[in-house]
MARDO-686915 format. One record per atom (N, C-alpha, C): residue in one letter; x, y, z. Coordinates in steps of 0.001 Angstrom, whole numbers, padded with zeros to 6 digits, always signed. Example, Ala and Ser with C-alpha at 12.3 -4.5 7.8 and 13.67 -1.06 7.14 Angstrom:
BEGIN
A+013190-005690+007800/A+012300-004500+007800/A+013200-003300+007800/S+012850-002250+007080/S+013670-001060+007140/S+012900+000030+007870/
//
This chain:
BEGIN
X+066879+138952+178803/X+068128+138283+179185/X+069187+138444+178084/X+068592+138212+176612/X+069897+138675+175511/X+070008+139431+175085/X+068964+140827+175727/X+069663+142153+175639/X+070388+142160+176733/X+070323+141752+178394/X+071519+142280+178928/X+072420+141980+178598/X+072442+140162+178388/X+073705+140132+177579/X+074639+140665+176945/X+074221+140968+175775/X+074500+141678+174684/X+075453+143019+175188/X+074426+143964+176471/X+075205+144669+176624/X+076112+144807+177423/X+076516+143939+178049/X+077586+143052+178502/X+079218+143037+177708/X+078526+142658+176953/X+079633+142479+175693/X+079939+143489+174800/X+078900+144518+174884/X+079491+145364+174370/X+080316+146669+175397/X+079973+146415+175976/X+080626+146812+177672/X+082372+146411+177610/X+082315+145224+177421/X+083408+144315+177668/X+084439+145001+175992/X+083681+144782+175263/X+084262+145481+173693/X+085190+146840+173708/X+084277+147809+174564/X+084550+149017+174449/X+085901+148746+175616/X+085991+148120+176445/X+086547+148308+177533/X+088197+147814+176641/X+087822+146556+175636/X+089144+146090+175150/X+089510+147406+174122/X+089006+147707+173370/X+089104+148752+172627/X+090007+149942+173232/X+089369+150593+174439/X+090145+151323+175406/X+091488+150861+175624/X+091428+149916+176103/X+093067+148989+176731/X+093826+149547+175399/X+093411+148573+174248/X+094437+148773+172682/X+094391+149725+172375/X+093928+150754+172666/X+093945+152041+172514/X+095493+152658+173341/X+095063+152517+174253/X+095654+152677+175223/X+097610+151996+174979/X+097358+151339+174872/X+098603+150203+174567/X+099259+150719+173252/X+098644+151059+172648/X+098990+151337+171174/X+099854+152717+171250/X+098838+153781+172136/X+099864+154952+172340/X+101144+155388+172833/X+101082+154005+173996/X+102338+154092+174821/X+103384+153128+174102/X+103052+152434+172731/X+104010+151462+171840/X+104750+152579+170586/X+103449+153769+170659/X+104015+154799+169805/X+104671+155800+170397/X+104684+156144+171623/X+105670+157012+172620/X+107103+156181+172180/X+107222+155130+172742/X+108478+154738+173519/X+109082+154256+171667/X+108479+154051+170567/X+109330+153908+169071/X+109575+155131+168729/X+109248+156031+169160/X+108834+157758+168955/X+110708+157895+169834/X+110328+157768+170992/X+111752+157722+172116/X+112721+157257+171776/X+112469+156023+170770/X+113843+155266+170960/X+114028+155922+169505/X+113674+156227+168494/X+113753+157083+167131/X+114855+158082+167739/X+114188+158853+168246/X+114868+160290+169112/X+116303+159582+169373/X+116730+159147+169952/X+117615+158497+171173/X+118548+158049+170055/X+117963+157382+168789/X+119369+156697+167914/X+119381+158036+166883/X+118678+159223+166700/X+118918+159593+165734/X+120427+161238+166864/X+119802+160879+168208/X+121347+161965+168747/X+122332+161068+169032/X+122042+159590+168963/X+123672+158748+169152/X+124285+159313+167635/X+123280+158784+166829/X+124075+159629+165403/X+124765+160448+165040/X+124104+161624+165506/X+124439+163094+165597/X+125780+163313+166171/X+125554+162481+167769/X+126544+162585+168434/X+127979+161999+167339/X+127693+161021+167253/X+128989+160240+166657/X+129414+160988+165127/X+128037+161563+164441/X+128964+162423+163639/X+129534+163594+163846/X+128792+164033+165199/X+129741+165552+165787/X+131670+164512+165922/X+131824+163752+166573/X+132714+163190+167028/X+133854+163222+165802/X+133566+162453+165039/X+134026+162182+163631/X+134427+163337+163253/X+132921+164905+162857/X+134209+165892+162435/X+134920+166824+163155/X+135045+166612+164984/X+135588+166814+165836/X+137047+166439+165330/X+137507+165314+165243/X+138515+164588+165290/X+139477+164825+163859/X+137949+164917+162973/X+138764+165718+161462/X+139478+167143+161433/X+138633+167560+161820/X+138875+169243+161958/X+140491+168998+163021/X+140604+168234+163870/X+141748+168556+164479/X+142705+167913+163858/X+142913+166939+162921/X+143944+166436+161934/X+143980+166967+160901/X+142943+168519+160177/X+142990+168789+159412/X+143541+170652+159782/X+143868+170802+161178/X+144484+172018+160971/X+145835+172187+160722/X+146062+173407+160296/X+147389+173732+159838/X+148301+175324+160803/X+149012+174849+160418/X+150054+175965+161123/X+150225+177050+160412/X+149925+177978+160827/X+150608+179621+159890/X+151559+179412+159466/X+152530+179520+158596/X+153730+180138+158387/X+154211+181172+158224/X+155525+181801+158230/X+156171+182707+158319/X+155446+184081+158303/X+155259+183634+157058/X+154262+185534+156778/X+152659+185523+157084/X+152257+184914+157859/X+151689+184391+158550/X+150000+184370+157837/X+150413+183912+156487/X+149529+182845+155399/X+148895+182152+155622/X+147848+181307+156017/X+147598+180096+155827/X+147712+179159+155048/X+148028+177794+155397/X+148670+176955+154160/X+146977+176388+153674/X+146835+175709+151932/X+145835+175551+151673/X+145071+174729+152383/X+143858+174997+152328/X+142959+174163+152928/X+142957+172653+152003/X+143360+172416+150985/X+143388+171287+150353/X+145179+170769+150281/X+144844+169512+151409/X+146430+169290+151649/X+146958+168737+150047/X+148376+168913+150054/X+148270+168655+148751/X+149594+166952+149363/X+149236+165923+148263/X+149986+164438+148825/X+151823+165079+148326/X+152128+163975+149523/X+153524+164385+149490/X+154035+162798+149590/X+154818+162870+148863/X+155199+161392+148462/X+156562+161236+149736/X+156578+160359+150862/X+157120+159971+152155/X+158437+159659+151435/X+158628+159202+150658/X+160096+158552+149990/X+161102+160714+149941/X+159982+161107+149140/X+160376+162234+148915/X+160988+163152+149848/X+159815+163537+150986/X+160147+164364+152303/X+161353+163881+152941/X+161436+162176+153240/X+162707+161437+153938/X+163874+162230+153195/X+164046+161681+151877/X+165159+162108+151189/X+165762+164364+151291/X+164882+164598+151388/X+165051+166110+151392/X+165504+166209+152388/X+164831+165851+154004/X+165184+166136+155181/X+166488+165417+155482/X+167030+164390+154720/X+168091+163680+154976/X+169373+164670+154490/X+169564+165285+153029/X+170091+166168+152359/X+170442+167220+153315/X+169038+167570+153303/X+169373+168988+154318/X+170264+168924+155517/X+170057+167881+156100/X+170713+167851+157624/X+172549+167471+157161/X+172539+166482+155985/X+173810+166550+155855/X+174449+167656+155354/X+173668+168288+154683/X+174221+169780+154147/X+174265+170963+155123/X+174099+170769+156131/X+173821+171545+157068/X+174965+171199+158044/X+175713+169934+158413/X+177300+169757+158685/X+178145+170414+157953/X+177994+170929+157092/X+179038+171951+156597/X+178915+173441+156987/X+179725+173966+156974/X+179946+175006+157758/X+179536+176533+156411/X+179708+176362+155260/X+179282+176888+154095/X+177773+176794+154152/X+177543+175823+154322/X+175836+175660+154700/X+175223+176300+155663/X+173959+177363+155245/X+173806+178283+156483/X+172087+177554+156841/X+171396+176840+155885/X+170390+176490+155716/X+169084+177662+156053/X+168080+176994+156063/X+166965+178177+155932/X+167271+179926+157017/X+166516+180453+156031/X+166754+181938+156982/X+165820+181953+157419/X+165206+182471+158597/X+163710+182079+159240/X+163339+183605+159579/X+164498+184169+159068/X+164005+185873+158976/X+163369+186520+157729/X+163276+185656+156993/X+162838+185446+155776/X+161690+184679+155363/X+160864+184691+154357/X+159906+183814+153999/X+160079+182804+153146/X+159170+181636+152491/X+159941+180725+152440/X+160427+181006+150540/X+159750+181796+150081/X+159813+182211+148490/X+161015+183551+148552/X+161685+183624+149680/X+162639+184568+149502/X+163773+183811+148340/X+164844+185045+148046/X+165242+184574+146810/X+166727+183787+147258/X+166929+184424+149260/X+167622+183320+149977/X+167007+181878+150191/X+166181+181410+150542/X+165881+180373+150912/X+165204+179479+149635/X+165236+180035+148437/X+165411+179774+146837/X+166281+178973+147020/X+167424+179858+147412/X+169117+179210+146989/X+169207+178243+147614/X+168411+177786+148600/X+168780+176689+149981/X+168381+175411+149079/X+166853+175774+149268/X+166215+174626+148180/X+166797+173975+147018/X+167143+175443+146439/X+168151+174540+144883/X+169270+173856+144921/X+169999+174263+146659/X+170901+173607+146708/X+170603+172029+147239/X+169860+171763+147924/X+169356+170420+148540/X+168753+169929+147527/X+167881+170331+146795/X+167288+169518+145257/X+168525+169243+144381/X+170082+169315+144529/X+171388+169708+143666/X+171858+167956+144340/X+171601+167970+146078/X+171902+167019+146248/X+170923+165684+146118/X+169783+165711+146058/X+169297+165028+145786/X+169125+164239+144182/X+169840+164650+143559/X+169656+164334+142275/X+170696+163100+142092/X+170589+162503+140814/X+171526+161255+140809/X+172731+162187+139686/X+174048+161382+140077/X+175228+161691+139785/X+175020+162384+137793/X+173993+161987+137619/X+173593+162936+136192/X+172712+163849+135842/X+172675+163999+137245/X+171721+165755+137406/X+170131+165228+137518/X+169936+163895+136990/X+168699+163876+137270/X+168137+163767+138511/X+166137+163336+138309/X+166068+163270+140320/X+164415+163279+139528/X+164442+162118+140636/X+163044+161542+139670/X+161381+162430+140382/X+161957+163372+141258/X+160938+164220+141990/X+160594+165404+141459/X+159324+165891+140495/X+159552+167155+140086/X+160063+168586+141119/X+159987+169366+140448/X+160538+170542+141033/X+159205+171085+141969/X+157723+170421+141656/X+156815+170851+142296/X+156929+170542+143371/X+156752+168868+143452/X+156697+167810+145126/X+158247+168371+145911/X+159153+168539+145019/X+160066+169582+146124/X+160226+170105+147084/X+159399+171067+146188/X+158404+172428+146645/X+157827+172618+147739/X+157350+171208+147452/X+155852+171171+148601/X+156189+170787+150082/X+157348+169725+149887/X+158462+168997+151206/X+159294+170247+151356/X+160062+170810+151301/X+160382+171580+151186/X+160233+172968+152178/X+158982+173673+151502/X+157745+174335+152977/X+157846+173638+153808/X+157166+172454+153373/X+156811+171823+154892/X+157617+171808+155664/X+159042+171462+155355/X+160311+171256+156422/X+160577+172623+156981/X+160136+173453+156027/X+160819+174863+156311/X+160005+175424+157648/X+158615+175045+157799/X+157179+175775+158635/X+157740+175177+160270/X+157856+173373+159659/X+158522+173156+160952/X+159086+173572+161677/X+160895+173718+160668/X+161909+174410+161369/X+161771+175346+162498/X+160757+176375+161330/X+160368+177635+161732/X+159604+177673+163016/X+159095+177058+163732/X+158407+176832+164731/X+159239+176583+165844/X+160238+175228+165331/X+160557+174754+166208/X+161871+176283+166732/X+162314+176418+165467/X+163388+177788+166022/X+162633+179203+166800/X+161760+179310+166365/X+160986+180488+167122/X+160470+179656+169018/X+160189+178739+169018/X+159833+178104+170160/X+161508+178565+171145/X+162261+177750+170644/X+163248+177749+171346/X+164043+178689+171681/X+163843+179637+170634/X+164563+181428+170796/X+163139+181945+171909/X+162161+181602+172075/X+161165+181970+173707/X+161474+181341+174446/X+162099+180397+174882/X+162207+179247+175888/X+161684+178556+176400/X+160871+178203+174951/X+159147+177370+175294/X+159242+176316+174385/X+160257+176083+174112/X+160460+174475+173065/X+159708+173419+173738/X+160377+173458+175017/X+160089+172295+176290/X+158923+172298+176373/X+158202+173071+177007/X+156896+173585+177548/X+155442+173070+176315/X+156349+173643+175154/X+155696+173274+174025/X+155349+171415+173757/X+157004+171091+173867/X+156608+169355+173198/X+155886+168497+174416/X+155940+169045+175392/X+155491+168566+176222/X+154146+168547+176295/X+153455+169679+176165/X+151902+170342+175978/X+151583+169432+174839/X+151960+169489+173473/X+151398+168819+172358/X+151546+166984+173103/X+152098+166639+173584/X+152573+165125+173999/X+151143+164870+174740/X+150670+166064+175564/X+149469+165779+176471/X+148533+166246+175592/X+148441+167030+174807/X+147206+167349+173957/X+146874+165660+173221/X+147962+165341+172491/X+147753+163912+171839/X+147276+162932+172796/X+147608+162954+173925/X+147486+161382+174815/X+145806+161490+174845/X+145463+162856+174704/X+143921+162789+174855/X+143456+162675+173910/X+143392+162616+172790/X+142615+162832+171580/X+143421+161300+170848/X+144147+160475+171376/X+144080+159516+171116/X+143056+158739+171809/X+143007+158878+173123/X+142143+158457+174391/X+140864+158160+173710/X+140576+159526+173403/X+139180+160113+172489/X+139003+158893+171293/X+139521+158814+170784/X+139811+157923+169453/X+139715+156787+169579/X+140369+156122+170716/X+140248+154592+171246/X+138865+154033+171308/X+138078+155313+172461/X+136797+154964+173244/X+135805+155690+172343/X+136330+155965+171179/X+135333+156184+169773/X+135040+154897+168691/X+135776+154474+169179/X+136131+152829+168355/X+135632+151590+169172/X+135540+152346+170420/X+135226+150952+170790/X+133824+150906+171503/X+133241+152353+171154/X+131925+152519+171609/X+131511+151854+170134/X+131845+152108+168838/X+131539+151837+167850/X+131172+150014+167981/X+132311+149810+168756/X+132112+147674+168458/X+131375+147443+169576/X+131030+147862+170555/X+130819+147711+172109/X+128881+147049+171567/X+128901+145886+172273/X+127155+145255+172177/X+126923+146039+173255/X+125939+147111+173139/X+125176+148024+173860/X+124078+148675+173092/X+122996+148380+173687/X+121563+149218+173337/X+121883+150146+172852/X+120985+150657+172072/X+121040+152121+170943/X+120792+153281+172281/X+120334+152837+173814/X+119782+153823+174457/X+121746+154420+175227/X+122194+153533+175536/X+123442+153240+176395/X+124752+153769+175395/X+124433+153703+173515/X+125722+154159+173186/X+125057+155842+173388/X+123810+156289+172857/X+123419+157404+172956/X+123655+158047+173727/X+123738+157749+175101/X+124468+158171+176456/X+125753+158221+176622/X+126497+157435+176073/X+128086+157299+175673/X+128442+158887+174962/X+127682+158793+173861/X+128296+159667+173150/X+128370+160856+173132/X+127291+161182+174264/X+127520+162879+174730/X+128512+163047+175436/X+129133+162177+175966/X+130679+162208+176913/X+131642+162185+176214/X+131779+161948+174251/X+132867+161521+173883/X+133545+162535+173143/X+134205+163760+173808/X+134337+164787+173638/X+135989+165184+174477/X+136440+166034+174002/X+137973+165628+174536/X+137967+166498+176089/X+136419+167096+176412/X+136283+167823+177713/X+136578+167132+178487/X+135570+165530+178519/X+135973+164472+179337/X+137042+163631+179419/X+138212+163876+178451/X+139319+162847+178827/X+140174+163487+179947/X+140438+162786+180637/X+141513+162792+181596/X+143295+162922+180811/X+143733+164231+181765/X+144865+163797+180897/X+146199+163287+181621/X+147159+162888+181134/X+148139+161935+182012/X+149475+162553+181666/X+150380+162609+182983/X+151827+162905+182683/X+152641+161880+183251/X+154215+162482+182784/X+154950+161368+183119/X+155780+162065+183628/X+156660+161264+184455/X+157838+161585+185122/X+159189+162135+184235/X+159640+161560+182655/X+160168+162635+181970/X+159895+163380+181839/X+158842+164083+181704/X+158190+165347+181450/X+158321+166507+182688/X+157893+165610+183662/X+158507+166836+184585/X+159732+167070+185168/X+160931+165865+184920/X+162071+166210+185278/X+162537+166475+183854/X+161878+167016+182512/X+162623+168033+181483/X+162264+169302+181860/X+161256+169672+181826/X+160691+170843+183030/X+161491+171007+183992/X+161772+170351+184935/X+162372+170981+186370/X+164125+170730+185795/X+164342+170555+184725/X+166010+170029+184410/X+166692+169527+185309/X+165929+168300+186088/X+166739+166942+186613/X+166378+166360+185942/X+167051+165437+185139/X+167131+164407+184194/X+168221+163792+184741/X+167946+162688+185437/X+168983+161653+185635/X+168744+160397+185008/X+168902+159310+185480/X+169080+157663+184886/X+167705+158039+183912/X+167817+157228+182907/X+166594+156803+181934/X+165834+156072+182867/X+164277+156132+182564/X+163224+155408+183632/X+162469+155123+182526/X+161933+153815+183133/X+161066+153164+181729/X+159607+154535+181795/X+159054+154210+180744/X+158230+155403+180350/X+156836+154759+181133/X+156054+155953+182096/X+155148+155215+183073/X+154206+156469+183004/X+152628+156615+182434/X+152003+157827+182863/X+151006+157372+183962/X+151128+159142+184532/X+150227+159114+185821/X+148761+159680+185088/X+147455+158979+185608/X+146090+159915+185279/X+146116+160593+186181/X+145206+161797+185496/X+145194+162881+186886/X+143816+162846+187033/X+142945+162463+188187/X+141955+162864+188689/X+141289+163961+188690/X+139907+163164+187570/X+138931+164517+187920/X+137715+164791+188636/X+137698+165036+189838/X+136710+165288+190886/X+134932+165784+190751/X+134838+165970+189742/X+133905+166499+189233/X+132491+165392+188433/X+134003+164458+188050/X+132955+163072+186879/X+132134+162253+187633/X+131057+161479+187835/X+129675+161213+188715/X+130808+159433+188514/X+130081+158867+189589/X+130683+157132+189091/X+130140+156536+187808/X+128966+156805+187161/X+127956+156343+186156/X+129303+156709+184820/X+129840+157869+184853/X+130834+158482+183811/X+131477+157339+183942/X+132177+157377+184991/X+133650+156624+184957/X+133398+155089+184949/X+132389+154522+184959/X+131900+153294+184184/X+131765+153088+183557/X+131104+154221+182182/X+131133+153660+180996/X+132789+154076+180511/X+133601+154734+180676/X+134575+155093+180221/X+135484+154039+180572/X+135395+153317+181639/X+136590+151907+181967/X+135922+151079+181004/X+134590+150792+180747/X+134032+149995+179713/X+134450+150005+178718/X+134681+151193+177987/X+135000+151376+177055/X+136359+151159+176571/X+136801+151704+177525/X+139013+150867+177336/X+138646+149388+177459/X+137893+148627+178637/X+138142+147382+178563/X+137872+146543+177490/X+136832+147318+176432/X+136625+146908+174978/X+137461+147265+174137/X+138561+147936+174317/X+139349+148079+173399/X+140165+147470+173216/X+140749+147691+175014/X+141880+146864+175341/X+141618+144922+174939/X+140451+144397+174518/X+140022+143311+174512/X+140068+142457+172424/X+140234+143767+172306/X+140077+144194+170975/X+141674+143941+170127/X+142451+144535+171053/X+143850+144509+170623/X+144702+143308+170607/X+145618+143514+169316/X+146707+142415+169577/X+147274+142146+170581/X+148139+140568+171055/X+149071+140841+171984/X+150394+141682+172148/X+150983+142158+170964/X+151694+142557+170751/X+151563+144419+170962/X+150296+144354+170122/X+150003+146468+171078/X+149688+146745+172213/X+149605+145289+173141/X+149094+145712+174251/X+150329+146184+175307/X+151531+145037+174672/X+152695+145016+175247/X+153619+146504+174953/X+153319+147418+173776/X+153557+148628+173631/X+152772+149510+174718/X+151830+149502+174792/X+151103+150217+175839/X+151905+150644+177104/X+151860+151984+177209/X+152757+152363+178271/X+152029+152036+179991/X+152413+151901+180801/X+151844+151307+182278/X+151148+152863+182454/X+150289+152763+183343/X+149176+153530+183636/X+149114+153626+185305/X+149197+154772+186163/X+149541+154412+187618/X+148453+155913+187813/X+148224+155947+189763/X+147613+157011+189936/X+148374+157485+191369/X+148516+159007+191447/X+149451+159277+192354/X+148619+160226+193403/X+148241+160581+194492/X+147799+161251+195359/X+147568+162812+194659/X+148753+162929+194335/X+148863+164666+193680/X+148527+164959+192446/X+148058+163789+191923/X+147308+163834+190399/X+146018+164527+190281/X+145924+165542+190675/X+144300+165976+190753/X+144324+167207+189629/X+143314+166806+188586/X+143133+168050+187648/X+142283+169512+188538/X+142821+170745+188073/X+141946+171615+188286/X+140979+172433+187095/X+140990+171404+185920/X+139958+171618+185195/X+138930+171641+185686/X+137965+172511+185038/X+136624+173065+185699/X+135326+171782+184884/X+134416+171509+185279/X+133423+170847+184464/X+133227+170989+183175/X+132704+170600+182098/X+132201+170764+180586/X+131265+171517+180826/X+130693+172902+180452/X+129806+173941+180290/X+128164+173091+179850/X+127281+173110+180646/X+126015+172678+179374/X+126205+171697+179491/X+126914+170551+180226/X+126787+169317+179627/X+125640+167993+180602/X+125781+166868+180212/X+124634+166032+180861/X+124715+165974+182253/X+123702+166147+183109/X+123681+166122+184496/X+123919+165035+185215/X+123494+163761+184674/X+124213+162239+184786/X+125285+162134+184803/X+126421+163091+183827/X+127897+162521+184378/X+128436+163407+185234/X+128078+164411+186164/X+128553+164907+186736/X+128592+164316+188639/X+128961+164899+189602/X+128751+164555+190692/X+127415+165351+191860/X+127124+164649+192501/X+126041+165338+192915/X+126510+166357+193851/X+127833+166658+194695/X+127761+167424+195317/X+129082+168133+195215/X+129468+168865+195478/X+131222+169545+195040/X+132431+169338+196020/X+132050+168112+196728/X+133207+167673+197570/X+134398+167363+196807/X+135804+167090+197089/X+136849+166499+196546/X+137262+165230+197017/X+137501+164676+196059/X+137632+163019+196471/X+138522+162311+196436/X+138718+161385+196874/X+140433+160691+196603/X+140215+160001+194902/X+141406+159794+194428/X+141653+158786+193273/X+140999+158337+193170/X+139835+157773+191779/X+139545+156515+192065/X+139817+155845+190764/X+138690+155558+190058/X+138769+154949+189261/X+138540+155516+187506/X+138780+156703+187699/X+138671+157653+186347/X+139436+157298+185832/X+139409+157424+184289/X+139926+157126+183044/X+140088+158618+181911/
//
């Protein structure tokens, strides 16, 4: 009788043994999973970060078509104001021919320009508390501008241009918002991880306005308060466009009363439909399951 017992219990032993066995592996899967899961929210969010660097850290060719250094060099704001102020008044004179843009900016014409605007900037005893370097440096910079903006407008793409950069920004601010506020947002390490493969400027929606296309079509009549349309993208699954309203509504929750009241109105128009194509490679969750076209809805 206390051997069957016995083996009873050891019956019963092996059987618990099994279970915690058992239990133990599937406690080391899913810390194994969730390891995985916070170490690509990471990833993700530092792809994001030098996404966002790299695009505040490019630079424009200039003239001779150089690249300016990769190490910005500081430009003191008091400084640049004052130069660009000079220049423009020196540039009401009719003796004043200001930069040559047929020229580069170390030509021994656009020398003379500089020395003459550093002439006005100085105080009534020749001094001028800005070396001749930081000048220098404002100086280019005003000059690269110019240069852009005069080459744009001698193509007849000034318009086309400020307009394009106006929509390049609305997105990569977009980007920036719902990078910040995935950052504060109380959500599982599994849910930002999922966030953050979307937070890429493929997925922003981008928005126009009604100045924009009557500078384009050159009707410009009465001033209209400033109103953008989103344009619908047919392609994003509803799961997308949930976490992405989430994500404004944390921002928007986030903000003063006063930036909210800057915030331009946000509307959606029938003919707002992007014909951007999907993100290449990307998660099968935010997409739609079938390739119909859909009315407006609720994309961001």
């Amino acid at each position: 009788m206390m051997k069957k017992h016995m083996e009873e219990v050891k019956q019963v032993m092996v059987w618990i043994n099994e279970k915690l066995e058992t239990a133990g592996k599937k406690l080391v899967k899913k810390v194994d999973k969730a390891w995985k899961v916070g170490k690509k929210t990471n990833e993700s969010m530092e792809n994001i970060q030098n996404q966002l660097q790299k695009q505040q850290n490019s630079r424009t060719e200039n003239a001779t078509g150089r690249k300016r250094s990769k190490e910005k060099q500081k430009v003191d704001p008091l400084c640049r104001d004052t130069f660009r102020k000079m220049y423009k008044n020196l540039k009401k004179k009719e003796s004043f021919q200001g930069f040559d843009f047929k020229r580069s900016f170390d030509s021994a014409e656009n020398e003379e320009v500089l020395k003459k605007v550093k002439g006005k900037m100085s105080g009534s005893n020749g001094s001028c508390k800005w070396t001749d370097e930081q000048i220098k440096v404002v100086g280019r910079r005003y000059y690269l501008s110019l240069y852009e903006t005069d080459k744009k407008k001698s193509d007849n793409k000034y318009d086309e241009h400020k307009i394009s950069s106006r929509r390049q920004n609305r997105k990569k601010q977009k980007l920036k918002r719902r990078t910040e506020a995935l950052d504060k947002i109380n959500w599982v390490i599994h849910q930002k991880g999922k966030a953050a493969e979307v937070l890429t400027e493929e997925y922003m929606s981008s928005e126009v306005s009604e100045s924009e296309e009557e500078s384009l079509s050159g009707d410009e009549g009465c001033v209209k308060e400033k109103k953008l349309y989103i344009r619908t993208v047919t392609w994003e699954s509803e799961e997308l466009k949930t976490i992405k309203n989430k994500l404004d509504e944390e921002y928007a929750s986030r903000q003063t009363s006063r930036a909210r009241r800057r915030e331009f109105q946000r509307d959606r128009r029938p003919e707002d439909v992007s014909s951007r194509p999907k993100p290449y490679n990307g998660p099968s969750w935010a997409f739609r399951k079938d390739d119909q076209q859909i009315e407006p809805g609720l994309e961001g």
